[in-house]
C-alpha positions in Angstrom: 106.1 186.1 67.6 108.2 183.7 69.0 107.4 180.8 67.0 107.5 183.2 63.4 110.9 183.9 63.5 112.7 180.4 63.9 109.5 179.4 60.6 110.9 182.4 59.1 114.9 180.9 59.0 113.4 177.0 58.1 111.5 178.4 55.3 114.7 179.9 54.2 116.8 177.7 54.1 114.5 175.0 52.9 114.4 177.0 49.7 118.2 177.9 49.3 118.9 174.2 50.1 116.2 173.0 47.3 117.3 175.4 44.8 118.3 173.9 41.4 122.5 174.6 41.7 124.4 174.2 38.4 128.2 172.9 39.8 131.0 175.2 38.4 132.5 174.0 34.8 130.2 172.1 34.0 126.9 173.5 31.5 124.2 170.7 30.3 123.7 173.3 27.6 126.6 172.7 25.8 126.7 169.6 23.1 129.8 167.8 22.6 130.6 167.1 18.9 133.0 165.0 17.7 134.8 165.6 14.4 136.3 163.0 12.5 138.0 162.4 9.5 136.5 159.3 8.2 132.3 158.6 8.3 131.0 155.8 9.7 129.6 153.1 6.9 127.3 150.5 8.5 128.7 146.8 7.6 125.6 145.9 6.4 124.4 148.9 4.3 124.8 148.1 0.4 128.3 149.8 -1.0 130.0 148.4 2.6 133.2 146.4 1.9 135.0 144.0 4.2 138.8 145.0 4.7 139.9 141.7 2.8 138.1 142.5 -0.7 139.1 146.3 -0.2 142.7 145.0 0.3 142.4 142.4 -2.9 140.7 145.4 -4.9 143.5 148.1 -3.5 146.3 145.2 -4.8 144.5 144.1 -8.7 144.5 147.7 -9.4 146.7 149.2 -12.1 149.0 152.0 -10.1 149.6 149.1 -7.4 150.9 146.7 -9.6 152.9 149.1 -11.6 154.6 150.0 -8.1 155.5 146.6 -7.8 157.3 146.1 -11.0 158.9 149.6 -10.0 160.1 148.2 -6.7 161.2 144.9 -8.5 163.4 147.5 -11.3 165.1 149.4 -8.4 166.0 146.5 -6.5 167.4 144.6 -9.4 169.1 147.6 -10.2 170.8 147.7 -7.0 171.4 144.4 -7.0 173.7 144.9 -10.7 175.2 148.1 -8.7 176.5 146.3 -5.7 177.8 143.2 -7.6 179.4 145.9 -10.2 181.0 147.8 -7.0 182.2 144.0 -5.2 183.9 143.6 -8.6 185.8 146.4 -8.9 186.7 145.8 -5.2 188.0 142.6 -5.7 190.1 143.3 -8.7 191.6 146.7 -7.0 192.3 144.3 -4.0 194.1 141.6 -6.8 195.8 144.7 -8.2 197.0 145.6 -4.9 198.3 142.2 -3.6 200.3 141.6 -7.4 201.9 144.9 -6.5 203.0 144.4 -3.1 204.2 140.4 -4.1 205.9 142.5 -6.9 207.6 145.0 -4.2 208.6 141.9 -2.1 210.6 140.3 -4.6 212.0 142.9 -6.5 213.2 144.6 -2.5 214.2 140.8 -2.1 215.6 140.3 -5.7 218.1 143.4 -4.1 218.9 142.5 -0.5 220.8 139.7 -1.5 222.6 141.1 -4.2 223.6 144.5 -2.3 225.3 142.0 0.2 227.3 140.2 -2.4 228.9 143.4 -3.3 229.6 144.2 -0.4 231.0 141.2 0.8 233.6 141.1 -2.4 
C-alpha cells in the first residue's frame, strides 16, 4: 500500500507532463495565404520578358510616343508663354522708366523757371 500511492502520483504526472500541449495563439491548423497583386512568371518559362525589352516595347509603342510629342507641345508652348510674358515685362518696365525720365525733366524743366520768377 505504501509503495501504490507514491506509483499512483509518477504515473500521473508522467502522463500530464507527456501530453501533446498546443501553446496559446498559435494553431498548426491554420494555413497562411499570401495574396498578391501580381503572379509570379518563371524567367525561363516561354512568354517571360526581361525588364529591358519590356521597357523598349513599353517605349516603341504608339500611346507612349504620342505622350512624348504631347510633352514636347506643352513645353514649347510654355516656353512661347513665358518669353511672351518677359516681353511685355520688359516693355512695361521701358514704358515706365520713359515716364519717370519724362516726370524728371519736365519737374526739372519747372524748378528752375519758378525761381526765376521769383527772383525778378
Amino acid at each position: 500500500m505504501k509503495n501504490v500511492l507514491p506509483a499512483i502520483f509518477i504515473l500521473t504526472v508522467l502522463f500530464t507532463a507527456c501530453s501533446k500541449k498546443e501553446s496559446p495563439g498559435f494553431a498548426e491548423d491554420q494555413d497562411i495565404k499570401m495574396h498578391y497583386d501580381t503572379t509570379a512568371v518563371d524567367s525561363f518559362s516561354t512568354g517571360a520578358v526581361s525588364v529591358d525589352i519590356a521597357r523598349k516595347i513599353r517605349m516603341s509603342s504608339p500611346q507612349y510616343l504620342d505622350s512624348v510629342k504631347q510633352a514636347k507641345k506643352l513645353a514649347e508652348e510654355e516656353k512661347k508663354l513665358k518669353a511672351e510674358l518677359e516681353k511685355e515685362n520688359k516693355a512695361k518696365l521701358d514704358d515706365e522708366k520713359k515716364k519717370a525720365e519724362a516726370e524728371k525733366k519736365s519737374k526739372a524743366a519747372e524748378t528752375p523757371a519758378t525761381h526765376e520768377t521769383k527772383a525778378e
